[in-house]
Each structure stands twice: as C-alpha cells, then as structure tokens.
N, C-alpha and C positions, 0 to 999 in steps of 0.2 A: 398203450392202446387199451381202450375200453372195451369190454366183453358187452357182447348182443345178446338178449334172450335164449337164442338160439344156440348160444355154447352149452345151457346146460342141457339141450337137448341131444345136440350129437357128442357131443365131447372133444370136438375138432380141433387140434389148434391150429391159429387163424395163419393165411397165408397170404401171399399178396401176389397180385396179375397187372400187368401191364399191357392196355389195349393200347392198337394206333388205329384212330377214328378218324376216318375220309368223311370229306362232303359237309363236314359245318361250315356254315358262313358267317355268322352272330353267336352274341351274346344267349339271344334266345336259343340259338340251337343246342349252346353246354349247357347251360339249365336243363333243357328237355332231355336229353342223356345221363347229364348230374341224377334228375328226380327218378328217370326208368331205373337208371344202377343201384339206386340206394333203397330202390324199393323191392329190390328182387330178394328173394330167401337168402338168408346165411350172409349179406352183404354186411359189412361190420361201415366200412368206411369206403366214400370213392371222389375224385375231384377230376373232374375232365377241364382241361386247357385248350383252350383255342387255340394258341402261336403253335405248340407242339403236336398239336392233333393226337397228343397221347390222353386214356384215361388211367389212374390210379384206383387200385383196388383192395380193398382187405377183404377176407372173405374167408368164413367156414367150409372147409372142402366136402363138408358132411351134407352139406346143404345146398351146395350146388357146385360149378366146373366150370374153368374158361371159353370152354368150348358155346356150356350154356349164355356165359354171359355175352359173348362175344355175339352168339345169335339172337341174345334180347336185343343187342343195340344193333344191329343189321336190319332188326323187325320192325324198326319206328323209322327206318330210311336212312340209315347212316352205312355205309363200311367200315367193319369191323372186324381184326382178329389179332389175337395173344402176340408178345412181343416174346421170342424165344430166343432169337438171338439178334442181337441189336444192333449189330455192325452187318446182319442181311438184310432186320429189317429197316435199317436206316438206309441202307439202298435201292431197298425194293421202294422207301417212302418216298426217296428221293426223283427215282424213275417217276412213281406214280404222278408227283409233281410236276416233274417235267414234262410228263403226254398232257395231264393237265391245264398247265400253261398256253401249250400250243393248241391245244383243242380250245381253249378260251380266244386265244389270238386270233384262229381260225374264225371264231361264230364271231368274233367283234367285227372284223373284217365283212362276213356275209352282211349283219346287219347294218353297218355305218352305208353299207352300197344302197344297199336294199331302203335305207330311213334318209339319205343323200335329198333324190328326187321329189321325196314327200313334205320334208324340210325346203325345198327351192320351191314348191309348187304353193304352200301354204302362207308361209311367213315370207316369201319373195312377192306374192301376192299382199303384201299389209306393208313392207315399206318402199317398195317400189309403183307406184299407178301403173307406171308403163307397162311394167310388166303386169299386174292384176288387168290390164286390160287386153294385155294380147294371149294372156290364158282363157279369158272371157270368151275374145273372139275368135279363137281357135278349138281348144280342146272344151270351151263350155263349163258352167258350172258342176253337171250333172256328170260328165265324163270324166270331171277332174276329180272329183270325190270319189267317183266306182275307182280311176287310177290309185287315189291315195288309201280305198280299203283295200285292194289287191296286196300292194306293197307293203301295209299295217300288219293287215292278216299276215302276210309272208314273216315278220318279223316278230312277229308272235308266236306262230306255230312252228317257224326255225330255230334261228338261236335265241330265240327269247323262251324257248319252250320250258326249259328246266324251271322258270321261276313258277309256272301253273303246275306245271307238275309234282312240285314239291310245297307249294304256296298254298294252294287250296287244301290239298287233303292237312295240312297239319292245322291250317284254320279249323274246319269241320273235328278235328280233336279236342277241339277246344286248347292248342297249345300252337297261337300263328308265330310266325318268326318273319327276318325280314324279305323272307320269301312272299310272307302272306303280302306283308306291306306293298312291294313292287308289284304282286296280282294284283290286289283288288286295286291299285292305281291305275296300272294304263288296262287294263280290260274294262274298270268303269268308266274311262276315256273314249274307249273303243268302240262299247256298247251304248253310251250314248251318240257318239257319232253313227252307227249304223243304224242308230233308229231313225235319225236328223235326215240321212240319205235313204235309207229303203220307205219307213212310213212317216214324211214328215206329219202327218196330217196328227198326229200326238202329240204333238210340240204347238206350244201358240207360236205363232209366227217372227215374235223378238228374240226365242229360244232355237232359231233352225241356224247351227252353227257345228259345225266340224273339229272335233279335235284326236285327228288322227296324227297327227306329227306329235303332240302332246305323249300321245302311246308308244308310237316307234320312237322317238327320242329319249322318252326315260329308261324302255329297255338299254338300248346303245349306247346311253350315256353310262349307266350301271355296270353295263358287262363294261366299258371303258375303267371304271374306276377299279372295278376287280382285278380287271388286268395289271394295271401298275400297282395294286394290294400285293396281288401275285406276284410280283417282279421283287418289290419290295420285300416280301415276308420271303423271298426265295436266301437273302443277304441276311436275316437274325440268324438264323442256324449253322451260319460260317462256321463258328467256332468248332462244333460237331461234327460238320465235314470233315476240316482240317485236323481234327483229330482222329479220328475215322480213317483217313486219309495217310495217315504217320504209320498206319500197321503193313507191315510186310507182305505177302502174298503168300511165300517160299522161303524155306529153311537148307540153306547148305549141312546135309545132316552126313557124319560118321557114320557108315554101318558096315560092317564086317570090311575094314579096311577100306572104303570106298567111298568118295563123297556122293554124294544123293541130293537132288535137288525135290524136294515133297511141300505139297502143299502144308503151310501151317499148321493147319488144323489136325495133323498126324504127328507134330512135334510133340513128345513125352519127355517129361521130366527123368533129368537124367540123360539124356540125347546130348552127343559132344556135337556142337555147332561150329562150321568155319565160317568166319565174317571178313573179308577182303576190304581194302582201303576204298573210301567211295561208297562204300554199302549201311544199309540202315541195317541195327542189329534187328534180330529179329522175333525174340521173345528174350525174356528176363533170366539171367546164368550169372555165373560166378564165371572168373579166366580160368583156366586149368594151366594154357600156353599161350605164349609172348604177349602183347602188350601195344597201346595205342592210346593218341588221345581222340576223345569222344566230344561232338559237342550234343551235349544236354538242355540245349538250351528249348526245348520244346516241353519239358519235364519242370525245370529250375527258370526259365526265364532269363538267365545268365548267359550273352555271348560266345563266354570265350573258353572253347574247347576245354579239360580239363583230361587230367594223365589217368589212364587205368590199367594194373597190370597184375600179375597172378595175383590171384585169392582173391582177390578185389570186384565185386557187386557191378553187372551193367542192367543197362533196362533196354527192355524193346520200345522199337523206331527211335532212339535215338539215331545219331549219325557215328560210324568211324570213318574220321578224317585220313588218319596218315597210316598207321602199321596193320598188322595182319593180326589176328589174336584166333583160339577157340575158346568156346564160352560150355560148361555144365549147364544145363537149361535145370531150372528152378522152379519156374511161375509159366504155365501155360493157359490159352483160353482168357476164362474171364477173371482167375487170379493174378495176372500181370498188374504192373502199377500202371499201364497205361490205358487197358480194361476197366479198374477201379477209376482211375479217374474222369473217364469219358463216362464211367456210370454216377460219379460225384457232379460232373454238368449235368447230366442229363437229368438227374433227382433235383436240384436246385433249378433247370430250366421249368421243369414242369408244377414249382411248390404254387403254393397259393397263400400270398399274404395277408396279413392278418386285414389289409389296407382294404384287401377284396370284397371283405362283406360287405360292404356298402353298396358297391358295384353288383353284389350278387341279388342283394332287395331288389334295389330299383330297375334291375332288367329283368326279372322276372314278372314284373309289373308293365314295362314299359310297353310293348306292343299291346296288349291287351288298353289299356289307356289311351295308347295313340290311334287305335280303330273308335273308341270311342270318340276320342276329338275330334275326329274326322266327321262321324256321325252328327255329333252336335254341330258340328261346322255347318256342315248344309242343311240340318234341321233351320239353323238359326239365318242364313243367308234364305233359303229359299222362304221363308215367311217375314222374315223384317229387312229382308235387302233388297234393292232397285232393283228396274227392270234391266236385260232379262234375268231374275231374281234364277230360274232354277238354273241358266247355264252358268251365273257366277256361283251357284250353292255347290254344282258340280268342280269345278274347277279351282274354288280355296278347298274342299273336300280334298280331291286328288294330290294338290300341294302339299295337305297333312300327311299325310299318307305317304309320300316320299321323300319329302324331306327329314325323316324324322331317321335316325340312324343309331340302331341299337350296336352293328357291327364297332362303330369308333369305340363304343362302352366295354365292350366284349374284351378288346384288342390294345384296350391301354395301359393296361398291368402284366399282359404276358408277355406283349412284346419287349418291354422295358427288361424283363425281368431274363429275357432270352439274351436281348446285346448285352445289359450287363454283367451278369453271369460268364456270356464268353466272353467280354473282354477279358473280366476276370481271369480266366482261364490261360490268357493272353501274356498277362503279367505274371504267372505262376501262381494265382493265386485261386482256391478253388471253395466254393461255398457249397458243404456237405450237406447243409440245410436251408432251402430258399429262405426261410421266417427270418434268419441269420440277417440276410441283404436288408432287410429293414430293422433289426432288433439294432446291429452293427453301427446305425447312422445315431442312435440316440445314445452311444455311449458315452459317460462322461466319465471314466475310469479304466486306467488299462494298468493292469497288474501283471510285473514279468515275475518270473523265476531267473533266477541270476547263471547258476551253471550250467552251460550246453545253451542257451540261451542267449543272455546278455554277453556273456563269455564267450568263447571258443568251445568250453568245455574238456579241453586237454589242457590239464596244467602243464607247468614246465618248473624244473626244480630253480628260484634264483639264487638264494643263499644259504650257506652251511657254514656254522660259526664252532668249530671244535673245543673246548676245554681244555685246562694245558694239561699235555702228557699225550692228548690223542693230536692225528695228524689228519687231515679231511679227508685221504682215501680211508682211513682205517672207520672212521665212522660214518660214511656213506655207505661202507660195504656191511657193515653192522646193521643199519639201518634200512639198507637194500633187501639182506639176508631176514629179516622179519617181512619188509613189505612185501614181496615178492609170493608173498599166501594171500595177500590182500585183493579184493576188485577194486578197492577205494580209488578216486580221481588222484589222488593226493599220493597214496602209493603208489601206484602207476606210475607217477611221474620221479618217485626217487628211483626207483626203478630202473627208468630208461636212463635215468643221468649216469648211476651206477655201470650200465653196459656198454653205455658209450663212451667210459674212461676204462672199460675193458677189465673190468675189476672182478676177483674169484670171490666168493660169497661164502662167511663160514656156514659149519651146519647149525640150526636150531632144530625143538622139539617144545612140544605143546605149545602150536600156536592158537592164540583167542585174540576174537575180535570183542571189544567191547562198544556196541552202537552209540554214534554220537559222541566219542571221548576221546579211542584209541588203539592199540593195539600190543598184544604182550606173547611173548616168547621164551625159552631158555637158550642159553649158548654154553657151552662148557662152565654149565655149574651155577651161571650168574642168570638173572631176571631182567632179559631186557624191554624194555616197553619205549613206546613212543605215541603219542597224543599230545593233546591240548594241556594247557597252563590251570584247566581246572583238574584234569587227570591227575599231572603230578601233582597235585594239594591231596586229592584223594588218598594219592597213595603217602605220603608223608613225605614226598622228596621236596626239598627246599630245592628255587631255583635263585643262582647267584644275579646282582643287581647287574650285571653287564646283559642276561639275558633278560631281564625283563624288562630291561629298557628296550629291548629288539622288540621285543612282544606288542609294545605301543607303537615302536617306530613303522615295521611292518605292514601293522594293521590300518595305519593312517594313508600307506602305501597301495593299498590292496593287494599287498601280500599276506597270506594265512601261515601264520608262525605254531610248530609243532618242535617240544622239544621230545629229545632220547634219553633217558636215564638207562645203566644197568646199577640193578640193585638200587642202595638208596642216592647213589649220585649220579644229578647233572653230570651228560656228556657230551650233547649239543643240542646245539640251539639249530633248526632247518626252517628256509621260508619257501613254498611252492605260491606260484601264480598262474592263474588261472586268464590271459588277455582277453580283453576286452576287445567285441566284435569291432571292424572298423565302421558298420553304418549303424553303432546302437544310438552315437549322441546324435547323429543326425534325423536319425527315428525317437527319440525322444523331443528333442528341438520341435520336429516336424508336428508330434503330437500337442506341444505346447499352443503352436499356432494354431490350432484347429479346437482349442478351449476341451482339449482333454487332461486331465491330471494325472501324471504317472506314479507309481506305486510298485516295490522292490520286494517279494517276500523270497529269503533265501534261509534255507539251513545252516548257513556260514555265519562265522562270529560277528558281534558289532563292528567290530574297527575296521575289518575287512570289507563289511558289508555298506557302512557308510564310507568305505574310502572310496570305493567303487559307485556309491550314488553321487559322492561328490561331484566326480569326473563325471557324469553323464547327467549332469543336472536333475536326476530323480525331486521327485516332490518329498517321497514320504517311503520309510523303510521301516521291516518287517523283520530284524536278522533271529537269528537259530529259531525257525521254525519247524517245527514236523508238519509232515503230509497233513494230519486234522488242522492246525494251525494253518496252513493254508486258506482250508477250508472257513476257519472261524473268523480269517480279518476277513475275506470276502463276504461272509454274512452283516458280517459291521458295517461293512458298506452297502450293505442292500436294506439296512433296517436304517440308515442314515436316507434313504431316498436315491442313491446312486445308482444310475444302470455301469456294472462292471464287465470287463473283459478280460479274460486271463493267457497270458502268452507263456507256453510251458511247451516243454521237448522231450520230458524222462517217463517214467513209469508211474513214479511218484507225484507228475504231475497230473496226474488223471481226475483226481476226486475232485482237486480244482477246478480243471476243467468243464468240470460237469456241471458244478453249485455256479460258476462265472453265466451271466446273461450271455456273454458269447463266450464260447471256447475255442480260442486259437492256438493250433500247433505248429511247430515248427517241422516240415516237412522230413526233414532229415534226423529227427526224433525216431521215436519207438511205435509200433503198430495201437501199443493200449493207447498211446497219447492220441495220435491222430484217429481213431474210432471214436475217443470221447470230446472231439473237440468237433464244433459248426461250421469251424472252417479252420482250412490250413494251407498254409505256406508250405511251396514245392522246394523252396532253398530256403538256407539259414538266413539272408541277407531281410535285415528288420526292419527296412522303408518298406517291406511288405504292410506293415500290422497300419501304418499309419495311411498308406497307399487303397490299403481295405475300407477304410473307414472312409478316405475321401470320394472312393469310387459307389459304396453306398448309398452315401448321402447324395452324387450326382444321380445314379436310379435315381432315388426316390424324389428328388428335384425333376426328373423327367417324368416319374409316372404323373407328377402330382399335377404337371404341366398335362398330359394327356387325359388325364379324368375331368381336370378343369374346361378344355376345349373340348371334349363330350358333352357334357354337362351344359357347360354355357350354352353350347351350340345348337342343342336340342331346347334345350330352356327360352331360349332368345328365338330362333327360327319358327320354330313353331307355331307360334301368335301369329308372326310376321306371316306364315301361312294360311294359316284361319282369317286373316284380314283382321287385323290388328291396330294396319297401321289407315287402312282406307275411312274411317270417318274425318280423321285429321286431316289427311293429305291425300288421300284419294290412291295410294298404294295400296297393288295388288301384286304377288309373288307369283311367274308361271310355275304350271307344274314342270317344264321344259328345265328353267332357272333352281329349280329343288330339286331336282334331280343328279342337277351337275354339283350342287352344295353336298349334297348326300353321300356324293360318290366322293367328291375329293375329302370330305371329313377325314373318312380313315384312314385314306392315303396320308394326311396330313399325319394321321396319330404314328401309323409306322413309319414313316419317313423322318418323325420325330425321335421316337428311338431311334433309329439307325446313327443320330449321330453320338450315340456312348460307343459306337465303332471305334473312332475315334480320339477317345477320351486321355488324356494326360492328366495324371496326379499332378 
C-alpha cells in the first residue's frame, strides 16, 4: 500500500475500516461515496460496492476515525456504520434487508392501486372509443383529469416520495443519481400536466394534453423493478448466509466438573468441549477424548465423513456424525478457520476488478450526460419537430430521462463477482483476493510443487536391497536408528517401516544433517551415513553396479533411491515413494483441455521427478530445485510472456507463491502457504486448481455479458428515446414503455448472475 501525504505528518500506521452503507441504488451513488471517502483527511485508499453495500477503507488513525468517517457518509444521505463484528453485522444487514424488502412491497402495492385507476381512465380512453366516450359523458373531461392529479399527486407524494426526496437535493449538489433521473421525469410529466389542467390558457391549444399516468406509471413501474432487484440481490449473498449460518450459537463447556451450556462467545481457548453425535462442533480444538467421524464437507467440499480421533485437529460447524468426542479449544472468535474463511469471501466479494475501471469513467459521467440529452431532446423537438412540437419535446425529453439506467452499470461486476465467489466458496474453493477471479481466467501456465502436492506427501518405505553379510531387519534398523533425528519426508518414512516390523534401534551419537544430500551419524565406533548417490561420491564410497543399476531403475519408477554406507562401504541400497494423488492426472488432463500448459518444479532428483511427470502427463519439469529456483523458472516464464500460477502446500512454497500471477494453496498446507497464495483450496483434492480456472473464466464470461447488456442498452435506447427512429418510421418510445425497459434492465443484469448459482465445472 502506498503512503498518503499525510503519513509524514502524523506518523500513523495505516489501518483499515469496514463500513456497511444502506440506501445506494446506482452506480452513481458508489461514486458519490467512492469521491466523499477518498477526500476526507488521512484517507489512504476506499472502494465502496454496490452488491455488498460494504465500503473499504485504508486510513491514518492520526487523521481521522470510523466513527468520523462513518458520519461523513451518513451526511451526504447514506446509512452508515463501522463493521465490528461481522457475523452481527451480517445480520443486523440481513434484517435491515428484509424490513426493507417489505417496506418496498408494501409502497409498490399502495402505488400499482393508487396508478390502476389512472392507467384505465387515461390509456383505456385512446384504445378503447367506447370507453373514451362513456368517461366523456359521465365523469367529463375536466373531472377526469382533477381524478387522475389526485391519484398522480397521491403517488408522488406516497410511495413515490423517496425518489424527490433523495433525487432533487443530490441534483442541486451538483452529483444527480438515478434518483435525480426518476424526479426530474415523472414530476416534469406532472408538472406539465397540471398546468394543461389548472391554467390551460399557457398551452396553444394542440399542446392541452395530460400526462398523468406517464408519472404514476413510471414511479410503479420502478419501485416494481426494485422490488424483484431486491428479491433477486437477496440470493447473491447466499453463500454468506450459509456460512454465517454453519456457526454454532452454544458451547457444551467443562467447568469445575460440570457441563455448561454458554453462549460462544465466552468460549476461551483452552475450554474442554463436549460434542454429542448429531451436533455441529463448535469452535476449532484438538480431541483430548474418544473419537468420531466428522463430515467436513462444508470446509473441504468433500462428501464423505472422514475419521478423527485423539490428538487429532477438528474445525468449528463442521458436523459430528456418529461418536461422542471432547475437543481442547484452540481457535476462538475470529481466529477460527471458518471466521477466516467467511472473511476470505467476504474480502473477495467486495474486491474491485481491474475490469471495473471502465465501468467507473463512464458512470461517473453518465447521469450528468443523460440530463443533458434530455435537455437537447426537447430543445431540438420543440423547435424542429411537429405540432404539437412542445408536448412531443416534453415526452421524448421524459423517455431520456428514464429509460436510461446507470443501476444495470453499477450492478454488473458486483453481482457476478458475489455469485462467483460464493459459488466458489461452494466447491471449497476460496478467492483471498477478488483481482485473483480475473487475473485466474488468463492463465496460461500452472506450475505445481510435487511433494504434499502432486503427491500425498507421506512417503512410504518400498524397497530395501541389503549387501551380503547384512540381513533387511539389521539395516533398516541401522538406518531407522540415524533417521529417527531427521524431519526429512524420506526419514519419516524409514522410520515408520522400522516400527511397524517392531524393530529395537541401536544407539548413535553426533548426528548431522547435511541439506539437500543426506544424513550422518556414529554407531559403535563406525560412520554411518545415508543420502543420495552424489553423497556417497562425496564422500569416496564406491557404490557396487547391482545398486546403481537400482538407482536408474527407481528413479524411472518414481521411486527416490538413497543409499547407507558405514564407513567407506556400500550397505544398502533403500527406495521410499512418495503416491501420487488419485485426481492429479485428471487435474492435469483437465488443464490440458482448457489450453493451460502444466509445469513440475520439485527439489527431488531427475529420474524421480520425470518418472512422476511421465505418469501424469506433465508438459515440462524443473527437478532439484531450491525455494529461489522456484522462484527463478517462474520469472522465465513471466519474461517469456506467460501469465503463471503456482500450486504449492509447504513453507518453502511461499516465495513462489508470491512471484506466481496467482498463487494457489493447498488448503491442507501450512498457514505461511496459504497467507501468500490469492487463492486456495480447502482440500488436497487438485480438480480444485483446474475447477478455479473454469469457474473464472465463467464470471468473467457473465460479467462481460452484463457490462455489454448495460452498455448496449443504454447506447441503443436512448436515441430510440430522443426520437431517433421517428423521421424514418414515425416511431416514438412512451415514457410509460422506458420506464418498464429501465426497470427490467437490472433485473435482467442480476438475474443474470444468479445463474453462476448454478455453475458445474
């Protein structure tokens, strides 16, 4: 993040706020919030979203306070305050929504009543005679028009109130929104019709014409279209809910002998938890006692229950199925992994893509332009257009003015960006950085890390080929008896072979690791060592040609061949294997169809490393690399023109992570991995990385579809508004007809997200 002027005055360092901003309805409105936030003191950075009604804040504490800023955007007409905790204020937004909702259904309801009668008296009079004549001779001209400003008036100053209320003054700011656009349309509607009927004697006599249904229609039509907005945008935020929704209320807590049922939020790390069969766990512990399987599938994506029992890691809201367990509580609050993750949607729902700028010029422009074209409209109809010139100047006028919809423009990149995201979220898959969900679709390179990765990451010992004179327990247990000081994947696994043939271990002394080669010890007097095939050269020990023919065989295998010398002789030849995931080749496959090229960089030897890309059809391998070497073939591909992505799970893979265009972790990796990576996978299962990419490029194929039906539609309409097409054809657009185009627009645009709901890789 970039330093403001203002750091070197207070010295602050920068912090960041989260508002939830009620009451936008456009494009124009996050501009007009956008521009107040970023002008206020001490403001480093702010991005206000529409779909989320959240704004993003960086900001010097030296210089100003949420409290402050939260009252600057309250003061231009918005609701406004600090997001402190986000699973309250996700329901407190949620409720607000839903009075909301109903309060809108409520005033649509008054006004369709109220706009019914004015709509049958008006337009049942132009296609019906019989009926224009029995309103004629019953209720009169004169009586029918006082009827239809009663009932106009009523739906103006009832539920149509909010749009003058909020429409006008932000006009006179000079910053109108589509508020202004719906005033100044049906009240110049209005207003000329009451002048048609109180003083026609202003009007030449071809201009004494009414258009009161024009006004109460386009209000009714609009709060209609909101309302199914509203219904609609009530379904992007599922994902949120439903994870919101996963957290527990109550903690079966231990305390002095006693269970206690207490609200969560008094759960302390450290608290012994009882969890009953049926019950969701209910914050993140280790078991202490017994044992259950859990299903995880709300975390991992993964159906089917999975076993966990002492010592063994649960997470809160998953589910325990079958046994009873107590859990150590570990992660409370907003350190839990299902806290972090509901905060990894929530930071990714509210990003702003790079896609956006575009979107953010031209609607900062767009109402101001579209009150001008309106102006021109009837400048140019009432002086070069037919009689009666000023009532058609008025009424293509009024059609600019409504049909034109900056809300579709607003709402075509958050919304996309909110369903895909929680899809995402859906399949296990979590985008820590929104820019990710489009950087992700232009990848043409995905580079894994092989071990914990492409692997399993638990070797397994396969073969042990002794020297004559030793017997296989005697040099397992030699070989056990050094590893067993080791962390190494590879030790570990001689390791467990050794205990599970139940084997005593002699003693050694001074043991050393030597990185990258191998490892060495003493035993009664003798030098034993065990590493690679370039080791023993190191050190002078010849290896006889039965082992090094293993050492090819192996490696062609993708098995990793280490031999044990003590002193200067060969004593065995050992191969550990490392299996290969069951979905990497169909995650690689998968990436081939999708015209990505796969790429292997592992610290592990050639023979190993291409045996293993063999099998999984890898393009292009990278073997014994270090962490920089990570780093450096990914630069090679970024000075080649390649956008890369890096699939890594360890510690080591971090710096990769970083330098990669995207950085993908393997969920079930290490905390450094997944902080540096833009997105990761909640399980190891790697139709994730390719599933990422398809679901991507679907966004970005839906937003591109929603910017373009904004765009066109405002582009194409609007002429057609102005009378575009009437010298040709004699086509003229009601303002009644723009109204209902307006309103379904952005219906159209969410409704159009909403089907990445949906979405199958």
């Amino acid at each position: 993040m970039t330093s403001s002027p203002e750091d070197s005055v207070s010295g602050g360092a920068p912090q960041t706020l989260e508002l939830a901003v009620s009451d936008m309805s456009c494009a124009a409105c996050v501009n007009r919030v956008q521009k107040a936030i970023r002008a206020a003191p001490g403001v480093q950075q702010a991005n206000v979203n529409l779909a989320t009604e959240r704004a993003w804040i960086a900001f010097d504490p030296g210089l100003t306070s949420p409290q402050a800023l939260a009252e600057l955007v309250t003061g231009i007409g918005y609701l406004a305050e600090p997001v402190v905790d986000a699973r309250e204020q996700a329901q407190r937004q949620e409720q607000h929504k839903q009075e909301a909702f109903l309060r809108l259904q409520h005033t649509f309801l008054i006004a369709l009543l109220l706009t019914l009668p004015v709509f049958i008296l008006e337009m049942g009079a132009h296609l019906i005679p019989d009926w224009h004549h029995w309103i004629e001779g019953t209720l009169g001209q004169t009586r029918n028009w006082l009827l239809q400003f009663v009932l106009t008036t009523l739906v103006m100053v009832w539920p149509g109130r909010d749009f003058y209320r909020l429409g006008f003054p932000a006009l006179l700011r000079g910053s109108p929104d589509m508020n202004s656009l719906v005033a100044l349309g049906s009240a110049s509607a209005w207003l000329y019709s009451v002048v048609a009927t109180f003083m026609p004697d202003w009007l030449p006599d071809s201009a004494r014409h009414v258009y009161f249904e024009a006004a109460a229609v386009i209000v009714t039509l609009i709060l209609l279209g909101r309302l199914l907005e509203a219904r609609a945008k009530g379904r992007t935020g599922a994902a949120i809910k439903r994870l919101i929704g996963l957290q527990p209320r109550t903690a079966r807590v231990l305390r002095d002998g006693q269970e206690q049922d207490i609200d969560i939020a008094l759960v302390l790390p450290g608290d012994l938890v009882r969890v009953r069969p049926g019950e969701k766990v209910p914050t993140d512990g280790t078991i202490t006692e017994g044992g259950s399987y859990i299903d995880e599938s709300m975390i991992t994506g993964e159906p089917v229950p999975v076993q966990r029992t002492v010592s063994q890691p649960v997470v809160g809201g998953t589910l325990n199925t079958t046994g009873s367990f107590t859990l150590s509580v570990t992660h409370t609050g907003r350190d839990t992994v299902l806290a972090r993750i509901i905060g990894m949607v929530e930071t990714a729902q509210g990003a702003r893509l790079p896609i956006q700028a575009l979107v953010d010029t031209v609607t900062g422009w767009f109402v101001p332009v579209v009150i001008g074209l309106a102006l021109l409209t009837f400048a140019l109809w009432w002086w070069l257009g037919p009689e009666p010139a000023l009532t058609l100047a008025l009424v293509n006028a009024v059609a600019v003015l409504i049909i034109a919809c900056p809300c579709a423009m607003g709402l075509a990149t958050p919304t996309s960006i909110m369903v895909g995201t929680g899809r995402a979220a859906d399949m296990g898959i979590l985008f820590r950085q929104g820019d990710a969900l489009q950087g992700l679709s232009k990848v043409d390179v995905v580079a894994f890390d092989k071990t914990g990765t492409l692997t399993l990451g638990k070797p397994v010992l396969t073969d042990l080929e002794p020297a004559a004179g030793y017997s296989r327990e005697q040099a397992l247990a030699l070989a056990a008896a050094v590893q067993q000081h080791s962390e190494h994947p590879i030790a570990q696994a001689i390791v467990a072979a050794a205990r599970q043939d139940g084997l005593s271990l002699p003693e050694v002394s001074g043991f050393e690791a030597v990185t990258g080669a191998g490892v060495q010890a003493q035993t009664q007097g003798q030098y034993l060592r065990i590493g690679s095939a370039a080791f023993m050269e190191q050190h002078g020990i010849a290896l006889p040609p039965t082992m090094l023919a293993r050492l090819q065989d192996w490696g062609q295998t993708g098995r990793t061949p280490v031999f044990m010398a003590l002193d200067q002789t060969a004593v065995a030849a050992i191969a550990v294997a490392d299996p290969i995931k069951e979905s990497a080749a169909q995650a690689i496959e998968a990436l081939h169809r999708q015209g990505v090229r796969s790429v292997m960089i592992t610290g592990d030897n050639r023979h190993t490393a291409q045996a293993v890309a063999r099998q999984l059809g890898i393009d292009d391998v990278h073997p014994e690399t270090l962490p920089d070497g990570k780093v450096a073939v990914l630069q090679a591909l970024h000075e080649r023109g390649l956008k890369t992505a890096f699939v890594g799970d360890g510690i080591n893979d971090a710096p990769a992570l970083a330098t990669a265009d995207i950085g993908i972790a393997i969920g079930t990796g290490t905390d450094v991995a997944i902080e540096s990576a833009a997105v990761v996978l909640m399980s190891d299962d790697l139709h994730g990385v390719p599933d990422a990419i398809a679901l991507s490029r679907a966004t970005l194929r839906n937003i591109h579809q929603n910017l373009f039906w904004a765009f066109a539609y405002n582009t194409a309409l609007i002429p057609v508004a102005a009378g575009a097409l009437y010298p040709a054809w004699g086509i003229l657009l009601s303002p009644v007809f723009a109204a209902g185009a307006m309103a379904l627009s952005s219906v159209f645009v969410v409704s159009n997200a909403l089907r990445l709901k949906g979405y199958r890789p």
